[in-house]
VEXBAZA-352535 format. One record per residue (C-alpha): x, y, z; residue in three letters. Coordinates in nm, 3 decimals. Layout:
N
NODE        X        Y        Z  resn
NODE        X        Y        Z   ALA
...
This chain:
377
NODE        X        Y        Z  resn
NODE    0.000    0.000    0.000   UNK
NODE    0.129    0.350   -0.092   UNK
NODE    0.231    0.603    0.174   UNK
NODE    0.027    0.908    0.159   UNK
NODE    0.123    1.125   -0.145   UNK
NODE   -0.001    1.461    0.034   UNK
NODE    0.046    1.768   -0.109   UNK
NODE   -0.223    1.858    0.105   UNK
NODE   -0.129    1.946    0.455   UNK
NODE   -0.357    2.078    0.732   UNK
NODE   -0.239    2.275    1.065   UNK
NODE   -0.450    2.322    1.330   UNK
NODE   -0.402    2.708    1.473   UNK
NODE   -0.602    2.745    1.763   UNK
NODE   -0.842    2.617    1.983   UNK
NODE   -1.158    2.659    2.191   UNK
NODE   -1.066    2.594    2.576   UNK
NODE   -1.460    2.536    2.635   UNK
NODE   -1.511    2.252    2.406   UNK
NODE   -1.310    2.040    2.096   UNK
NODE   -1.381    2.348    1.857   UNK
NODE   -1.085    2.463    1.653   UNK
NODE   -0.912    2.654    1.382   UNK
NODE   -0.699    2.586    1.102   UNK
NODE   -0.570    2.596    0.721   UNK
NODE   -0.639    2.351    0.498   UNK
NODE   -0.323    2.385    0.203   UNK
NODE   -0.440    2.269   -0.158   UNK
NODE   -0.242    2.279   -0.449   UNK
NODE   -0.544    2.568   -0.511   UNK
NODE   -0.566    2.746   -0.203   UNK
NODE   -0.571    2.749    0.137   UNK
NODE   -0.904    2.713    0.308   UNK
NODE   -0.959    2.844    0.664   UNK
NODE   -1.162    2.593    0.876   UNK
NODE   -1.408    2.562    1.011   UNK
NODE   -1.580    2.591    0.673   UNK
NODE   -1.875    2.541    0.495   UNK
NODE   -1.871    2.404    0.118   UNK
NODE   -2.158    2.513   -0.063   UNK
NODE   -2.280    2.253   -0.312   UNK
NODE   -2.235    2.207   -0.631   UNK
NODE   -2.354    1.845   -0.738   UNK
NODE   -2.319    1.879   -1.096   UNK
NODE   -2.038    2.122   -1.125   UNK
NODE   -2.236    2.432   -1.066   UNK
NODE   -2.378    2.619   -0.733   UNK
NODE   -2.770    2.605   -0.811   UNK
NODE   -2.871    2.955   -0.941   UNK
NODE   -2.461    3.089   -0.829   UNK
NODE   -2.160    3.153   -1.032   UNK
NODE   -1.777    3.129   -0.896   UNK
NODE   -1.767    3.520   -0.938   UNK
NODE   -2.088    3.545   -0.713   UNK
NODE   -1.918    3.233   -0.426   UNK
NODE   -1.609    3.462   -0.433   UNK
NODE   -1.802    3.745   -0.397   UNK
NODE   -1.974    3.605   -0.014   UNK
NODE   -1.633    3.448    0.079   UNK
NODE   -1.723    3.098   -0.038   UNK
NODE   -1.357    2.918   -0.020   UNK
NODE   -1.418    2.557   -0.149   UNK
NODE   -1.701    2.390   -0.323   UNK
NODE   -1.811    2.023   -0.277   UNK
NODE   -1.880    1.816   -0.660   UNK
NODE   -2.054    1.450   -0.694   UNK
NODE   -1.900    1.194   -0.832   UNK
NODE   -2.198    1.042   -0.937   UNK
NODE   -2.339    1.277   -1.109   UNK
NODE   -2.029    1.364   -1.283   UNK
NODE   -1.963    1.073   -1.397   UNK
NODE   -2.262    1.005   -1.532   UNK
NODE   -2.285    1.339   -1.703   UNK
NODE   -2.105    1.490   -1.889   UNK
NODE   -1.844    1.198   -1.819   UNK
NODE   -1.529    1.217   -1.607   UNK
NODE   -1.335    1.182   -1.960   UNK
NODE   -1.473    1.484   -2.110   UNK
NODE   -1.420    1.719   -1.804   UNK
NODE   -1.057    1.583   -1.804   UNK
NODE   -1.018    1.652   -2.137   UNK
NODE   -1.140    2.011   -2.138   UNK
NODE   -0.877    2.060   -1.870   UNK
NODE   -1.025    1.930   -1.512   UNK
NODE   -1.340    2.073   -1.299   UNK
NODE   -1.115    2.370   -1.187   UNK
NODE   -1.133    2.505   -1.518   UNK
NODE   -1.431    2.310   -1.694   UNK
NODE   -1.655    2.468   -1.382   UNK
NODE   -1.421    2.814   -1.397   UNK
NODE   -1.359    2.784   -1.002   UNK
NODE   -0.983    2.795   -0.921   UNK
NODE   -1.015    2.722   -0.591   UNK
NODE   -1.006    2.425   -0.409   UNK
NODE   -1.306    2.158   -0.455   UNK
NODE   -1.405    1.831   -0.302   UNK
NODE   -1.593    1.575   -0.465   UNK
NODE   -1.828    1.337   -0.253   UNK
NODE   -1.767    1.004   -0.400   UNK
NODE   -2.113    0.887   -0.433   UNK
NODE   -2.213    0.636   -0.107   UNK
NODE   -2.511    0.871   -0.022   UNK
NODE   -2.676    0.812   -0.368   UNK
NODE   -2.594    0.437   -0.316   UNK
NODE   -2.879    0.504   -0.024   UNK
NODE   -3.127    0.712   -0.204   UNK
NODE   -3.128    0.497   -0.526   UNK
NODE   -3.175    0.199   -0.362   UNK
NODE   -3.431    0.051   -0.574   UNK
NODE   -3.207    0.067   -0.859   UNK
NODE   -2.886   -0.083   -0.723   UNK
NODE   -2.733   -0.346   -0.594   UNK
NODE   -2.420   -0.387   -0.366   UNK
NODE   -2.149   -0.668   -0.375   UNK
NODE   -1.810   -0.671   -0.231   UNK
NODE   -1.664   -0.586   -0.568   UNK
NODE   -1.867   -0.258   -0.569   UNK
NODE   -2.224   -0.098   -0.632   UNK
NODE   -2.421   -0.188   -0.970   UNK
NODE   -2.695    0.025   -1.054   UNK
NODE   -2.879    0.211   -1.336   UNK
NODE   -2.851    0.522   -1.446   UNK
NODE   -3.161    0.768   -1.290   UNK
NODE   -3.123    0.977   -1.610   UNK
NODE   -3.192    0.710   -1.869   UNK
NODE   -3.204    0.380   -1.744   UNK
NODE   -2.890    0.236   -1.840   UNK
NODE   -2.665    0.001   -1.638   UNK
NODE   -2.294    0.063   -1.464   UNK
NODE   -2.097   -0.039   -1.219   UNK
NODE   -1.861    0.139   -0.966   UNK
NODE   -1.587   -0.044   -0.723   UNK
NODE   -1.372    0.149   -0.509   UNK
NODE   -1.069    0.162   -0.752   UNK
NODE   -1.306    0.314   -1.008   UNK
NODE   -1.448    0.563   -0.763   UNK
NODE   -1.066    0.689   -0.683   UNK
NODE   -0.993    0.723   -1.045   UNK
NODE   -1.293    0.917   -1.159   UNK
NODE   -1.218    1.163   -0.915   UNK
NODE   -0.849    1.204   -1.046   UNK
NODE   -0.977    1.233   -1.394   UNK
NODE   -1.188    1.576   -1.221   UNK
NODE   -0.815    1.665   -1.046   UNK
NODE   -1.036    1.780   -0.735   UNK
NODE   -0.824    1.876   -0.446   UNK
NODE   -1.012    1.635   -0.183   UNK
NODE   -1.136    1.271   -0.315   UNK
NODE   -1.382    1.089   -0.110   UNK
NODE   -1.380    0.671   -0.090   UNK
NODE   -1.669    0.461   -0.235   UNK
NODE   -1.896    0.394    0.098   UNK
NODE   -2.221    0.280    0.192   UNK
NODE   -2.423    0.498    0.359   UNK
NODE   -2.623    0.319    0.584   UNK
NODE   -2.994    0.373    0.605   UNK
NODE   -3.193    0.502    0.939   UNK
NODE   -3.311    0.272    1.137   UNK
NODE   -3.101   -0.044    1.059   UNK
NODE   -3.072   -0.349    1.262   UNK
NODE   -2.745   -0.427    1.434   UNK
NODE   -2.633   -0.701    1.200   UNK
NODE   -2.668   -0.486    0.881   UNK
NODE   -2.482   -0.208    1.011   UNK
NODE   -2.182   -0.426    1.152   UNK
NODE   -2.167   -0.567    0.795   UNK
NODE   -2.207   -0.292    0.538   UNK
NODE   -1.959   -0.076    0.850   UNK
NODE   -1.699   -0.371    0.745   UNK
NODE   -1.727   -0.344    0.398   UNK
NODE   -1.638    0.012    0.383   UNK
NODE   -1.355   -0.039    0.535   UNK
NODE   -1.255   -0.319    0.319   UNK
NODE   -1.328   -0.068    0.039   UNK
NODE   -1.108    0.233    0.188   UNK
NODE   -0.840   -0.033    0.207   UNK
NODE   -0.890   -0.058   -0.184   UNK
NODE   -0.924    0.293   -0.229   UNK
NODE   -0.549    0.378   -0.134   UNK
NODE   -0.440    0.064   -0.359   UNK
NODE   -0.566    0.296   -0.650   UNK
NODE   -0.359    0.515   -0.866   UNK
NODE   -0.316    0.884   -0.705   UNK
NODE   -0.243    1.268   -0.795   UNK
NODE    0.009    1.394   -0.543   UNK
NODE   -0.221    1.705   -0.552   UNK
NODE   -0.532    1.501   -0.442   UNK
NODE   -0.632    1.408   -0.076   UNK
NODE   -0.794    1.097   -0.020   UNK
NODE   -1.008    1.081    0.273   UNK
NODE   -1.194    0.798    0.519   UNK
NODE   -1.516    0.776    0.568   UNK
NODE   -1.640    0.633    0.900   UNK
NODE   -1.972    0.478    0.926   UNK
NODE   -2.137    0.253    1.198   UNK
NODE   -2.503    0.377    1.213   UNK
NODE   -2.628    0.471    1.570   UNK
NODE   -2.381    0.218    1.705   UNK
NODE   -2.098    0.392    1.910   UNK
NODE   -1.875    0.067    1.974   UNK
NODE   -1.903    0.007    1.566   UNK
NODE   -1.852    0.371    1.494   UNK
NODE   -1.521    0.328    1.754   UNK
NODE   -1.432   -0.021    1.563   UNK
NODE   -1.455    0.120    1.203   UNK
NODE   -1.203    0.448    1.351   UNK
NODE   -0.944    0.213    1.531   UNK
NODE   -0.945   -0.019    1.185   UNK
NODE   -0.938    0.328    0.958   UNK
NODE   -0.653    0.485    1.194   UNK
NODE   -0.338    0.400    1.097   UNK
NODE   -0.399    0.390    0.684   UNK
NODE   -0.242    0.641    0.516   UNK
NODE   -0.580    0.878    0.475   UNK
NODE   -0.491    1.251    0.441   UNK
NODE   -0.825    1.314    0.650   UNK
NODE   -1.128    1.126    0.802   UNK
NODE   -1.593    1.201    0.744   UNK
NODE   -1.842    1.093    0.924   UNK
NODE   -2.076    0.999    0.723   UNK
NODE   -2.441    0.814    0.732   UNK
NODE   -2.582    1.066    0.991   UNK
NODE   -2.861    1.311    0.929   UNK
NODE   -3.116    1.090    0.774   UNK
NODE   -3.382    1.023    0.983   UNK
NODE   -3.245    0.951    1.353   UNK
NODE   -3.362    1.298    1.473   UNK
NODE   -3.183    1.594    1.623   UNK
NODE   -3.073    1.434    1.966   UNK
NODE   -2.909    1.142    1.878   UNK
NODE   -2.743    1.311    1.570   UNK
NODE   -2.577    1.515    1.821   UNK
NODE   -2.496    1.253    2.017   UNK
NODE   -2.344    1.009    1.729   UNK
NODE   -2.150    1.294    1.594   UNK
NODE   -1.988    1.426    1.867   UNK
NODE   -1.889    1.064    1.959   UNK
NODE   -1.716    1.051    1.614   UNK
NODE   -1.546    1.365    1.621   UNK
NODE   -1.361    1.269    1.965   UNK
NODE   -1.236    0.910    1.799   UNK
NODE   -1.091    1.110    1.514   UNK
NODE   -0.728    1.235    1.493   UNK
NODE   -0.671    1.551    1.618   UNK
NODE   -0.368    1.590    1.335   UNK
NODE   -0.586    1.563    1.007   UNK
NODE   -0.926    1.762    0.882   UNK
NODE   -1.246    1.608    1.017   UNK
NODE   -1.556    1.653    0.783   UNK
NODE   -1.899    1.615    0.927   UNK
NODE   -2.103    1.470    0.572   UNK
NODE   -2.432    1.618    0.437   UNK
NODE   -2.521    1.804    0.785   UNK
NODE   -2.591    2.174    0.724   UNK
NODE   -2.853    2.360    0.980   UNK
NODE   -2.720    2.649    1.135   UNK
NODE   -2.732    2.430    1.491   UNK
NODE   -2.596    2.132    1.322   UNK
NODE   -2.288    2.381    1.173   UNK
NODE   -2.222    2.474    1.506   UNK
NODE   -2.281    2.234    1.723   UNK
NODE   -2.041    1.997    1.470   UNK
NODE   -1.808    2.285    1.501   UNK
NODE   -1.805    2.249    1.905   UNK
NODE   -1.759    1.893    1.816   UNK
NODE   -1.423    1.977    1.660   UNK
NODE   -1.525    1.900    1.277   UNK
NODE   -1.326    2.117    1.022   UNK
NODE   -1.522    2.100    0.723   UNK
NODE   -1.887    2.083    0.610   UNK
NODE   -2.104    2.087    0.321   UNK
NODE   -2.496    2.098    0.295   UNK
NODE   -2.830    2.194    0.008   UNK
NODE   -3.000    2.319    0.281   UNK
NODE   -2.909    2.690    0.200   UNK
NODE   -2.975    2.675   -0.167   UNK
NODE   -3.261    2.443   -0.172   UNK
NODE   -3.404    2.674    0.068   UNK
NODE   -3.392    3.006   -0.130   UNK
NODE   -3.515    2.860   -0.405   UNK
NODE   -3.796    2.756   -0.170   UNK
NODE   -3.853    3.114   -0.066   UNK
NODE   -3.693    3.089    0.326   UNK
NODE   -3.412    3.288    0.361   UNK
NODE   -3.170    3.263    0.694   UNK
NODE   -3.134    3.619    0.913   UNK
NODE   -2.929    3.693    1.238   UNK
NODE   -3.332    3.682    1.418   UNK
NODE   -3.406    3.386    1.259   UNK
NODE   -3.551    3.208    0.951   UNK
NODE   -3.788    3.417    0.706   UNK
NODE   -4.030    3.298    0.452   UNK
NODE   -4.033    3.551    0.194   UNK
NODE   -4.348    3.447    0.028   UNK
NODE   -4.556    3.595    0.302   UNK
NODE   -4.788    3.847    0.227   UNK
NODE   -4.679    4.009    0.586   UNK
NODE   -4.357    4.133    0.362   UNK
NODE   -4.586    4.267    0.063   UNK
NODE   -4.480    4.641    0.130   UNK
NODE   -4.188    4.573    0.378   UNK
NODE   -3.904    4.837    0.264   UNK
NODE   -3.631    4.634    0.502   UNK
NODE   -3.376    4.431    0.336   UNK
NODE   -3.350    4.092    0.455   UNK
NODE   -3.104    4.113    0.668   UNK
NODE   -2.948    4.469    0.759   UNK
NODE   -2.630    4.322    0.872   UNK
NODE   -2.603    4.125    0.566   UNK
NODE   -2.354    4.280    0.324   UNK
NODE   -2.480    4.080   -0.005   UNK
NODE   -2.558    4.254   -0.312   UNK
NODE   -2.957    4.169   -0.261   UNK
NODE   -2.939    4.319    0.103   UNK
NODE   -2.769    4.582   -0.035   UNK
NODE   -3.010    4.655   -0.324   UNK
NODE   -3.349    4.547   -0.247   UNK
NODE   -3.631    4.520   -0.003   UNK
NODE   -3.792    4.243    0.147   UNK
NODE   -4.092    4.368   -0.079   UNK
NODE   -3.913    4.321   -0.396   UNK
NODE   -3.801    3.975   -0.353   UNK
NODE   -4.127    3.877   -0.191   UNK
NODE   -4.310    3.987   -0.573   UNK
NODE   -3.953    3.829   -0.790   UNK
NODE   -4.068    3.476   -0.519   UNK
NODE   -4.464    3.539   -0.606   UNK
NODE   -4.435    3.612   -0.957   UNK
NODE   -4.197    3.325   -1.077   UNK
NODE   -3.865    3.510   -1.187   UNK
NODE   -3.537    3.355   -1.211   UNK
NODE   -3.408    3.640   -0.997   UNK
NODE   -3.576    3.554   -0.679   UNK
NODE   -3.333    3.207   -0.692   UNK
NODE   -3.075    3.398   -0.778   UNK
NODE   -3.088    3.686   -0.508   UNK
NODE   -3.208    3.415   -0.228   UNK
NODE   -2.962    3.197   -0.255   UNK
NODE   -2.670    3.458   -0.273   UNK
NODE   -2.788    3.545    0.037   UNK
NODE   -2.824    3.226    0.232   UNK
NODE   -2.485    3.106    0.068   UNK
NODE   -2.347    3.458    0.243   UNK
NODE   -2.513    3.409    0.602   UNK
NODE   -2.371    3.036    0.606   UNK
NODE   -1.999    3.171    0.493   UNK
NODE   -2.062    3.485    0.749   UNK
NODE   -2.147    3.226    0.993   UNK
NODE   -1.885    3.035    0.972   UNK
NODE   -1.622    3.326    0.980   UNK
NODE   -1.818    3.467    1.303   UNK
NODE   -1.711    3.099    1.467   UNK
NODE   -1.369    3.118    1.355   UNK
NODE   -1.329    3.457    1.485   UNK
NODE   -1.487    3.325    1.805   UNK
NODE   -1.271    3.076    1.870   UNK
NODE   -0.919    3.278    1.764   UNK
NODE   -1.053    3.515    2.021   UNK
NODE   -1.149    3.270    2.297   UNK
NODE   -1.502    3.410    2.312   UNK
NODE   -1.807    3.219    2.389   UNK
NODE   -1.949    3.014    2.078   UNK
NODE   -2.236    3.069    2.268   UNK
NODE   -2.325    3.435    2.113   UNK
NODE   -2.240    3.345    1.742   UNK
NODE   -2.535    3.473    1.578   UNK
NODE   -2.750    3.545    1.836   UNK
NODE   -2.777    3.167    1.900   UNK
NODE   -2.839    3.060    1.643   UNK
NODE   -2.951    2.720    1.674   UNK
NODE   -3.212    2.869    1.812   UNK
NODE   -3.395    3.021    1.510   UNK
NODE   -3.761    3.036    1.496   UNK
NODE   -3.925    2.914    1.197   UNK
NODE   -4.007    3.298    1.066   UNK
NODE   -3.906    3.642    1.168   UNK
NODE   -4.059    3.901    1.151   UNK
């Protein structure tokens, strides 16, 4: 097995003396990232309704790709060809591309898993493929993404002891593959620990995942049904298995009160749809709490969204305005939302860092926000 190839290197820079929160800087061969961070997503090579100019523009510092998807369209060959996502997606910073395990859970119905890999058919036109861990690796140096996931299952919510202990052991058996497959020395490769709800097989997939040669460790299979408490629970757990050396990335979890609790939890790195599939649902994310912008209450409401908020559509226009773009159907209102919720999260996110560089209580970031109401006035 090959010794990590990292060009990658992470250094923690301070810490939280209240909990396992930290700082740090991620180093890509396109950019450093400051951590904690949030990676908006961009499934199909593209920020829903967002260009890079406009992620640039609200601090956005790394983007998170699917494999999948990718691969499926337009083809990992043809975006390597035209130069790599960097430039085939016109973002030069760094990106990370999930390898694919959640959509091994959602299409279900259409696959089939063996200890070779995952067969399935396409959801765009029916037709059949197959991906193993090797393959999975080597699609995502094709991309030349700065952060590769491996090929995992993610487990589904609930599941019964025995499943969990055996799809947990074939993921490991598949990272083990994973770092047997070719490598760009600018491309991390990172472990994905599973286990379900089960803290002893969450601790058992860590201690077996420990001393490979990963250049940074998930958690995955959380957030899908076992409700708020004992997501908490299971990911904090996690975190504190995890080294304290590499980047820890909490997988798919992206409420304001998951982003910070995860962040107390000492997790680095997170990604989420939650803000854009939000906006282009018409609720929008404020320091006072979440607002539905299709209300009529907002019908002649000169207030920006957010006065704090220094995007261009807080800057520009009223609560008014983007509650008629939301009523009336225009591609702006998707646009202008989700610039906005993309800028709280980043905002968000810097407000913790700060916190933490200044040893100053977590606590007040945001007013609380895990706290928000479901509309604000």
């Amino acid at each position: 097995m090959q010794d990590s190839l990292i060009t990658m290197k992470f250094t923690v820079t301070d810490n939280d003396p209240d909990s396992r929160a930290r700082t740090g800087l991620l180093e890509t061969a396109h950019g450093v990232v400051e951590t904690p961070a949030f990676m908006p997503v961009g499934t199909r090579g593209a920020v829903k309704a967002l260009s890079p100019r406009d992620l640039l523009e609200v601090s956005s510092q790394i983007v998170l790709c699917n494999t999948y998807h990718l691969y499926l369209r337009p083809g990992e060959e043809v975006v390597r060809d035209l130069g790599g996502l960097h430039a085939f997606m016109g973002w030069e910073r760094p990106i990370l591309t999930d390898s694919g395990g959640y959509q091994v859970l959602s299409l279900a119905s259409m696959r089939r898993i063996t200890e070779e890999g995952v067969a399935f058919r396409s959801h765009l036109d029916g037709s059949s493929h197959f991906l193993s861990p090797e393959k999975v690796v080597g699609i995502q140096q094709a991309l030349g993404v700065d952060v590769a996931m491996v090929l995992d299952e993610c487990i589904p919510y609930p599941a019964d002891r025995e499943y969990v202990k055996k799809s947990t052991d074939r993921t490991v058996r598949w990272a083990v593959r994973s770092l047997e497959a070719p490598r760009n020395r600018d491309s991390a490769l990172f472990g994905i620990v599973q286990g379900g709800v089960f803290k002893d097989l969450r601790e058992d997939c860590v201690s077996r995942l420990w001393d490979l040669p990963f250049d940074g460790f998930a958690a995955g299979g959380l957030g899908i049904g076992e409700g708020p408490a004992l997501l908490a629970e299971i990911g904090s757990f996690t975190a504190g298995l995890l080294p304290e050396d590499r980047p820890r990335y909490l997988m798919g979890l992206g409420k304001p009160e998951d982003l910070i609790h995860g962040v107390r939890s000492g997790y680095d790195l997170f990604d989420c749809v939650l803000p854009t599939r939000n906006a282009r649902n018409g609720t929008l994310y404020t320091a006072t709490g979440k607002l539905s912008i299709k209300n009529a209450a907002f019908a002649r409401d000169p207030r920006p969204v957010d006065e704090a908020c220094p995007c261009y559509g807080c800057r520009h226009f009223s609560r008014a305005y983007l509650r008629h773009l939301y009523v009336a159907g225009e591609i702006l209102a998707a646009y202008l939302n989700t610039l906005h919720n993309v800028c709280y999260y980043q905002r968000l996110m810097a407000e913790l860092r700060g916190a933490i560089r200044d040893r100053s209580s977590l606590d007040n970031v945001a007013g609380g926000v895990w706290n928000l109401p479901e509309t604000a006035g």
